[in-house]
C-alpha positions in Angstrom: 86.0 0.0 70.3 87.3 3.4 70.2 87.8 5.5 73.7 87.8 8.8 74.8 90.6 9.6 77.0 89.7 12.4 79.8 92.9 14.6 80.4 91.2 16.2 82.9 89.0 14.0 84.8 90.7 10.3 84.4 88.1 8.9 83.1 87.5 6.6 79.7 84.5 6.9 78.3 83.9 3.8 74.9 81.6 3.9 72.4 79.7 0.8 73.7 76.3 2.9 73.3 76.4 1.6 69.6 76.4 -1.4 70.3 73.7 -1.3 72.7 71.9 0.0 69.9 72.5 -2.3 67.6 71.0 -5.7 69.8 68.3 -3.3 70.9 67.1 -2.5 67.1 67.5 -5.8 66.2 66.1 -6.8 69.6 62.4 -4.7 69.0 62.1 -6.0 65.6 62.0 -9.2 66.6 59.9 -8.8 69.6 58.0 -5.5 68.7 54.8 -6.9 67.4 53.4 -8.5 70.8 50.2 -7.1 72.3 51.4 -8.4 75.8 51.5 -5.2 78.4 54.3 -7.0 80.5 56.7 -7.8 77.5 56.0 -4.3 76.1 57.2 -2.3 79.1 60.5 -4.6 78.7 60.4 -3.8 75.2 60.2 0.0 76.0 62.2 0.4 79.3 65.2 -1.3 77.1 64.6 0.9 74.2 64.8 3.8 76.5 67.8 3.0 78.1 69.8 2.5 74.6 68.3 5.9 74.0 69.5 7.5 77.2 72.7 6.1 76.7 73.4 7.2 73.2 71.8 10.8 73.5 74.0 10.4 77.0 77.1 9.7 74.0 75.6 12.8 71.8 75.9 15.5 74.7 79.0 14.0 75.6 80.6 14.8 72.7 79.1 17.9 72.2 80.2 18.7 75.4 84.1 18.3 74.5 83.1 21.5 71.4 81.7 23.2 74.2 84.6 23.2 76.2 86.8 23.8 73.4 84.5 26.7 72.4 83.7 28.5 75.8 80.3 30.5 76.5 78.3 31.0 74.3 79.7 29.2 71.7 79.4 25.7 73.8 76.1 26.6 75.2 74.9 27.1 71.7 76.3 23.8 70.5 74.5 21.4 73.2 71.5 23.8 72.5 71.8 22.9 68.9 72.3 18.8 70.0 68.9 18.8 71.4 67.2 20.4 68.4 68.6 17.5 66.2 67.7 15.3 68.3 64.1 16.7 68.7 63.5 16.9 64.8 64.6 13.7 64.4 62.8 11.5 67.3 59.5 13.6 65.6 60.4 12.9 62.2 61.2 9.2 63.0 57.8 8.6 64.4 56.1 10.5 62.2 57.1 8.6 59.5 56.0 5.2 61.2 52.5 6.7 61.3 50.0 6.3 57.8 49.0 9.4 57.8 45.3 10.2 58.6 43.7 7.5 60.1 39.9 5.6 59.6 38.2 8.8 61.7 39.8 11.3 59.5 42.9 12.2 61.8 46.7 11.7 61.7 47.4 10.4 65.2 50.9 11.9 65.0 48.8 15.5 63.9 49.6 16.9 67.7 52.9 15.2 67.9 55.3 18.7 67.2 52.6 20.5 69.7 52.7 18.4 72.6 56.3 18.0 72.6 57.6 21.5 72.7 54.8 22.1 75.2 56.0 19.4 77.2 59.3 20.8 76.3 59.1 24.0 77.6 57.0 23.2 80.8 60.1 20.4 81.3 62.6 22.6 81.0 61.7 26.1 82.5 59.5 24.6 85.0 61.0 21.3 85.7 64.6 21.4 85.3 65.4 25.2 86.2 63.0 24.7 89.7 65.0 22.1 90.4 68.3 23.6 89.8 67.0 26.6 91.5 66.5 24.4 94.5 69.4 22.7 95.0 71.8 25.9 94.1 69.7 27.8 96.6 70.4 25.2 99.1 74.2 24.3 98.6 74.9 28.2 98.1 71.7 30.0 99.1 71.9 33.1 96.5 73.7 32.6 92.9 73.9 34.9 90.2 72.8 35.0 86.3 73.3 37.8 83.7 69.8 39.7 83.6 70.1 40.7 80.2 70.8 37.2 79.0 67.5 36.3 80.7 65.5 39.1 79.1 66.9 38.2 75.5 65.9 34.7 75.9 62.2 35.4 77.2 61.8 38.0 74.7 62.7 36.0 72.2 60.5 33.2 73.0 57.2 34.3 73.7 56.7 35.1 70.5 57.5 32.2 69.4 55.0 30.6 71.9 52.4 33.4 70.7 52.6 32.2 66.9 53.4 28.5 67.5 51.1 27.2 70.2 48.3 30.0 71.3 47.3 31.5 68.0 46.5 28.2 66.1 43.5 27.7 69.4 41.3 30.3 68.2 42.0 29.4 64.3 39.7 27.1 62.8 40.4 23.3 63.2 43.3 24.5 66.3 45.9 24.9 63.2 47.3 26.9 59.9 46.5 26.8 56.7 49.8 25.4 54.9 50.3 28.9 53.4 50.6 30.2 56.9 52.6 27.4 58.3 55.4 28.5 56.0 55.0 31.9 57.3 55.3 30.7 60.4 57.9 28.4 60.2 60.0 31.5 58.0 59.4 34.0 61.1 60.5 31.6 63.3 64.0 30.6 61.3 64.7 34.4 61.2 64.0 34.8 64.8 66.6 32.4 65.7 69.0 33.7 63.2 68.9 37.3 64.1 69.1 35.8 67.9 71.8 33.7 67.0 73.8 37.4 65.7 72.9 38.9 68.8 74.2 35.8 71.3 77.1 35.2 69.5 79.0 38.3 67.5 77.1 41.7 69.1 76.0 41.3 72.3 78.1 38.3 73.8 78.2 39.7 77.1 74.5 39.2 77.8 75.3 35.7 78.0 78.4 35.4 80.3 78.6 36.2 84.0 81.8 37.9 84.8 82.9 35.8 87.9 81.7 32.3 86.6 83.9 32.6 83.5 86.8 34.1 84.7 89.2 31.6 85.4 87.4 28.9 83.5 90.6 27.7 81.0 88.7 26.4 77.5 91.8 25.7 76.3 92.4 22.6 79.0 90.5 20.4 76.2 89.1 17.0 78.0 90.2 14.9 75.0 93.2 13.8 73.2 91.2 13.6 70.0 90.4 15.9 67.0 87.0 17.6 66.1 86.3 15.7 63.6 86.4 12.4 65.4 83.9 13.2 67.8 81.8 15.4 65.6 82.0 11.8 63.2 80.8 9.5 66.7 78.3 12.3 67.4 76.4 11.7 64.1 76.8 8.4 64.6 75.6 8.4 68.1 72.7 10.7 66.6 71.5 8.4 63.8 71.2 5.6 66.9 68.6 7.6 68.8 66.5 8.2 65.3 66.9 4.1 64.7 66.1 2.9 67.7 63.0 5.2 68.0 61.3 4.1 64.6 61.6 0.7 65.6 60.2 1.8 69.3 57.6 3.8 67.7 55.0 0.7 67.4 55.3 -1.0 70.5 55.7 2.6 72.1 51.9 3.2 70.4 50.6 -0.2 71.6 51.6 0.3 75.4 50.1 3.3 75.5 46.7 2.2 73.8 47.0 -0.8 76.4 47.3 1.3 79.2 44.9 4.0 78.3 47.5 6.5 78.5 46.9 9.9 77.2 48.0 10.8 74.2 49.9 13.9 74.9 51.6 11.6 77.3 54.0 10.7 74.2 55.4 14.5 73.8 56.5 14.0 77.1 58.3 11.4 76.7 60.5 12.5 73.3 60.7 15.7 75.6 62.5 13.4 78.4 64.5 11.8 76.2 66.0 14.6 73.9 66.9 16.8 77.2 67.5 14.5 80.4 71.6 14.3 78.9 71.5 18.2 78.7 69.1 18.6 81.5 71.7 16.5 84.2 74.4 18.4 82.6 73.1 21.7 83.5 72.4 21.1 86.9 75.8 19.9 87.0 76.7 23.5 86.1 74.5 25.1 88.9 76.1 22.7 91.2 79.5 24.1 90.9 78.3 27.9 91.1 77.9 28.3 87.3 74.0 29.2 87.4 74.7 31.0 83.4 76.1 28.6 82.0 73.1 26.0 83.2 70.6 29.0 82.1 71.7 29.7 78.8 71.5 25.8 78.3 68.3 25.7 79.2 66.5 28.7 78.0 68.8 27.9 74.8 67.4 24.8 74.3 64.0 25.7 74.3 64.6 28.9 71.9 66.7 26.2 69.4 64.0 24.0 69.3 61.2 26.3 69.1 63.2 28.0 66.3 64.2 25.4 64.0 61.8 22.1 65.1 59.0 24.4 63.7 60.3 24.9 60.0 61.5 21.5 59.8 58.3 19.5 60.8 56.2 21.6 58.7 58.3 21.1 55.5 57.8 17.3 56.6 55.0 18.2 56.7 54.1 19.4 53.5 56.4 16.3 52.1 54.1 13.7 53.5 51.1 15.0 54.0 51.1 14.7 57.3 48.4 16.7 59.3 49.9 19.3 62.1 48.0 20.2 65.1 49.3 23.1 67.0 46.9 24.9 69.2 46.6 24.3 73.2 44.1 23.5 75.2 43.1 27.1 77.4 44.8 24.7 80.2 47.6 24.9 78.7 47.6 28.0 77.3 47.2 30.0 80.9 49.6 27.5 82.4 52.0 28.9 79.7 51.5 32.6 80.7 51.6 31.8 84.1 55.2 30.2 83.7 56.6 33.4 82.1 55.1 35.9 84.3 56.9 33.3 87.2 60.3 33.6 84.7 60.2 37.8 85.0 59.8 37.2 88.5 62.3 34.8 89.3 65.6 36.6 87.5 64.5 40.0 87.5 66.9 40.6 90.5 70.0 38.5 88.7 69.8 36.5 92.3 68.0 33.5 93.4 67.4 31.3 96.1 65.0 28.3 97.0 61.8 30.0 96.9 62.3 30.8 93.3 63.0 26.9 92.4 59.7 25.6 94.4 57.9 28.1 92.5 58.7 26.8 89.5 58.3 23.4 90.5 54.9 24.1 92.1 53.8 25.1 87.8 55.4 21.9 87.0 53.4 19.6 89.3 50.2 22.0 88.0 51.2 20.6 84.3 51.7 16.5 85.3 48.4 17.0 87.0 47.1 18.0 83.6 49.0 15.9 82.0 48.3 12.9 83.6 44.8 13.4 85.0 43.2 13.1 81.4 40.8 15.0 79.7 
């Protein structure tokens, strides 16, 4: 097996998430058709460990262009890791689904909707509270670049606007196909003009002066070239997307078994495409770097606004598969709530502890939801 050699940290990290890939696949299709509840959690908390371990291997490597890169360049990159990964966990079990069932509905239709709602609520609620927390606790005030902030929030509500609280009020909670490819256009040219603004124009709005200033990208934690660990990062990609097709069914039939809500599925690709990142980022706020762990997370959830949209729907279209996007009023208020909370918490450029139990207070509000039912 091949090895990465860390320069910097000592370490050696092998590829043996492939491999525990491989006998998991092979593992689920051979098992994966039992209707015993016991044996199916086994089934699934293996297939999410070989999961976990090779998007683990995908940020990993991602990582190493990051640090090669520097902000925002390598914030952008992981950002971009997570969108992959996103489109392809929805398109893998998408595809495992027939299409509209014996009641007339696609039972993948609110797939897309329910994970970047579980998405967002996971990331800006979940992960940043809790970052917020413990760097408000090991340092009691840290720092982030308000105009960063206030680029990535204006850019997406919008998004949120268009995507997940206009379809509620349009007739069957969705578009018309003509205006999902509006939609999904406005939303690719969103990011792209974003992406001229984060990373030729107005770089500056996404570095704070004191955490980058002595950080050396040229110390690169491998010995090996880009394109061998952009070639194990595809490889490590195309894991995840196997091993969740063949997960997909006996996924569907522990859920049905326990009675679990559906929605409950778009938080779990949501867990999986961003825990990597996620632990990553509070990495970051652990050692003082509170922008870098900000414009991975606010990053993240622009990217896969941005480009999980237009990809889904041209899938979409392809398939025939139904598309779902409007959200509950719950949700929808929950939403608006979260942002208001977002102008609150960084309008100073400082925060503390109060700011991360806030947003972990809106967090707690949304697995109540979640998990109470209907």
């Amino acid at each position: 097996m091949s090895e990465v050699v860390s320069e910097k940290r000592g370490t050696r990290h092998k590829e043996y998430a492939l491999l525990l890939a491989i006998i998991v696949i092979a593992f689920d299709l051979f098992f994966g058709s039992t209707k015993s509840t016991p044996f199916l959690i086994l089934i699934n908390l293996i297939s999410l460990v070989a999961i976990l371990y090779s998007a683990f291997s995908v940020v990993r490597h991602a990582d190493i262009f990051a640090h090669r890169l520097g902000e925002p360049y390598g914030s952008l990159i992981l950002s971009l890791s997570v969108v992959i990964l996103e489109v392809s966990l929805i398109t893998a079990v998408m595809s495992s689904s027939p299409g509209v069932g014996e009641n007339g509905v696609d039972p993948y239709a609110t797939l897309m909707r329910d994970t970047l709602y579980s998405l967002i609520m996971l990331v800006i609620s979940g992960f940043v509270g809790i970052s917020l927390l413990l760097g408000g606790r090991k340092f009691k005030t840290q720092h982030v670049n308000l105009g960063g902030v206030t680029q990535y929030t204006t850019a997406i509500i919008p998004l949120v606007l268009v995507v997940l609280i206009l379809p509620s009020f349009m007739p069957g909670g969705t578009f018309s196909k003509g205006q999902l490819i509006v939609v999904a256009f406005l939303s690719a040219v969103l990011y792209a003009v974003f992406l001229v603004i984060q990373t030729r124009t107005h770089q500056s709005l996404f570095i704070y002066d004191h955490e980058d200033q002595d950080e050396n990208h040229e110390g690169i934690p491998s010995p090996h070239s880009n394109l061998w660990h952009g070639i194990w990062l595809v490889i490590h990609l195309i894991s995840v997307v196997a091993i969740t097709k063949v997960d997909s069914a006996p996924l569907e039939s522990l859920l049905d078994n326990l009675n679990a809500p559906k929605a409950l599925t778009g938080l779990i690709v949501a867990i999986l495409i961003f825990a990597p990142e996620g632990l990553g980022a509070m990495r970051a706020v652990l050692n003082n770097k509170l922008q870098r762990a900000v414009n991975m997370y606010f990053g993240s959830v622009l990217a896969t606004i941005s480009l999980t949209v237009p990809a889904v729907v041209i899938i979409s279209l392809l398939t025939g598969h139904q598309i779902i996007l409007g959200l509950p009023i719950t949700d929808v208020v929950l939403l608006a709530g979260l942002f208001v909370l977002c102008q609150a918490t960084f309008d100073s450029g400082r925060t503390n502890k109060v700011d991360g139990v806030a947003h972990l207070v809106i967090f707690g509000a949304f697995l109540m939801l979640l998990l109470g039912g209907e």
